[in-house]
C-alpha positions in Angstrom: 0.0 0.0 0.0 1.2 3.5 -0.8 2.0 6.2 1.7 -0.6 8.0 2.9 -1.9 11.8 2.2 -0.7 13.8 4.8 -4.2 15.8 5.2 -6.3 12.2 4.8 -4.0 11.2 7.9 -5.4 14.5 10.1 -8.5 13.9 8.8 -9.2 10.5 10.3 -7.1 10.9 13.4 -9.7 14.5 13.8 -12.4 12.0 13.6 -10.9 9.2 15.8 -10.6 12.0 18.3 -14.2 13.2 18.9 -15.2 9.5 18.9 -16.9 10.1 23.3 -15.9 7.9 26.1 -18.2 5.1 26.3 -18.8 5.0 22.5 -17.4 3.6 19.1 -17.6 3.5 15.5 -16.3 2.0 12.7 -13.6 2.0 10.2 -16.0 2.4 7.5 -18.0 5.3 9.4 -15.0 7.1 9.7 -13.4 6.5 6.3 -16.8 8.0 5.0 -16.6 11.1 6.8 -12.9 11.5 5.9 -13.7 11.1 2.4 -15.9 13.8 2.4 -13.4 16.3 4.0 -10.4 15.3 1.4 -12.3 13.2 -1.9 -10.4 9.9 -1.0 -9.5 6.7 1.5 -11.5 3.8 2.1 -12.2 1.6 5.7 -9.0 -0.3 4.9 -6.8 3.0 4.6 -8.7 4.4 8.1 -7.2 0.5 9.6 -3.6 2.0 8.1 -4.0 5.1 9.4 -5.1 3.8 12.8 -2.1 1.8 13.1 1.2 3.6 11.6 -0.4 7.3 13.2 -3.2 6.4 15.8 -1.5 5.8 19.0 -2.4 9.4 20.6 -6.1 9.5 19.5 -8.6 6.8 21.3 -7.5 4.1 18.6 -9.7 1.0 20.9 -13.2 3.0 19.7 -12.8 2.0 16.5 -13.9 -1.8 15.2 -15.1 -3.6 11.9 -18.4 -3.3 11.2 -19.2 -6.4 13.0 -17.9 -4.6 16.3 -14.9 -6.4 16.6 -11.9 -4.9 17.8 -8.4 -5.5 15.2 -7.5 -8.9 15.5 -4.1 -8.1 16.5 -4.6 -5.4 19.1 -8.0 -7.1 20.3 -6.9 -8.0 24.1 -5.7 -4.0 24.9 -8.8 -3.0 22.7 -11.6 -5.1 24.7 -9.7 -4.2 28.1 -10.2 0.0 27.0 -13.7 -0.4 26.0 -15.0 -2.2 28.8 -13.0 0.3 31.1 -14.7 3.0 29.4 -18.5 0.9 29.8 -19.1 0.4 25.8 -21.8 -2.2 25.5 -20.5 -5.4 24.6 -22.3 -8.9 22.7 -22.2 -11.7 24.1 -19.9 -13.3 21.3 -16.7 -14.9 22.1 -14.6 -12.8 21.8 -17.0 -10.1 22.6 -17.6 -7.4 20.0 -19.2 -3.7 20.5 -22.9 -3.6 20.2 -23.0 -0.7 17.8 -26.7 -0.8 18.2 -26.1 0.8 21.5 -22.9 2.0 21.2 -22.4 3.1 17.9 -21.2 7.0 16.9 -20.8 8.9 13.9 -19.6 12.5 13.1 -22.0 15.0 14.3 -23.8 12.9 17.4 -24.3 14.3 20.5 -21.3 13.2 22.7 -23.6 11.8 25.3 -22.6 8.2 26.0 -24.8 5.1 24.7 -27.7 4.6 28.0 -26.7 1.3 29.6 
């Protein structure tokens, strides 16, 4: 995969960012929302993004769109989002119920109702 643009790199770690406590979303929500700021990317770039640039933005709130956590940071991820009281299934491993705790640019920051 090629480098990526510096300003689709803000973009999605600006999004990543304003993703609440107690919420999450996905890397095809967010790749969305970054495409409409700079015209490119895809849920696949946001998962590159996340993991050569996302270490200082809440990088755990963001999951497939099955709610599961990255496969190869999934322990640390589950152990943040249950700290933080995100909703989990009853899968094993457990994934985010993005039914309840599901965000996406421009929600209210209020925290899903448990």
């Amino acid at each position: 995969m090629r480098d990526v643009a510096e300003d689709y790199v803000e973009a999605v770690l600006d999004l990543v960012a304003q993703i609440p406590p107690g919420r999450a979303s996905t890397y095809g929500v967010i790749a969305e929302a970054a495409r409409e700021r700079t015209g490119k990317g895809s849920a696949r770039t946001v998962g590159r993004v996340m993991a050569l640039y996302g270490s200082d933005v809440p990088w755990w709130r963001v999951v497939t769109a099955s709610g599961a956590a990255a496969e190869r940071v999934a322990g640390r991820a589950l152990e943040a989002l249950r700290a933080e009281g995100v909703p989990l299934t009853a899968h094993n491993p457990p994934r985010v119920d993005l039914r309840e705790a599901g965000w996406e640019p421009g929600e209210e920051a209020e925290p899903a109702q448990m």
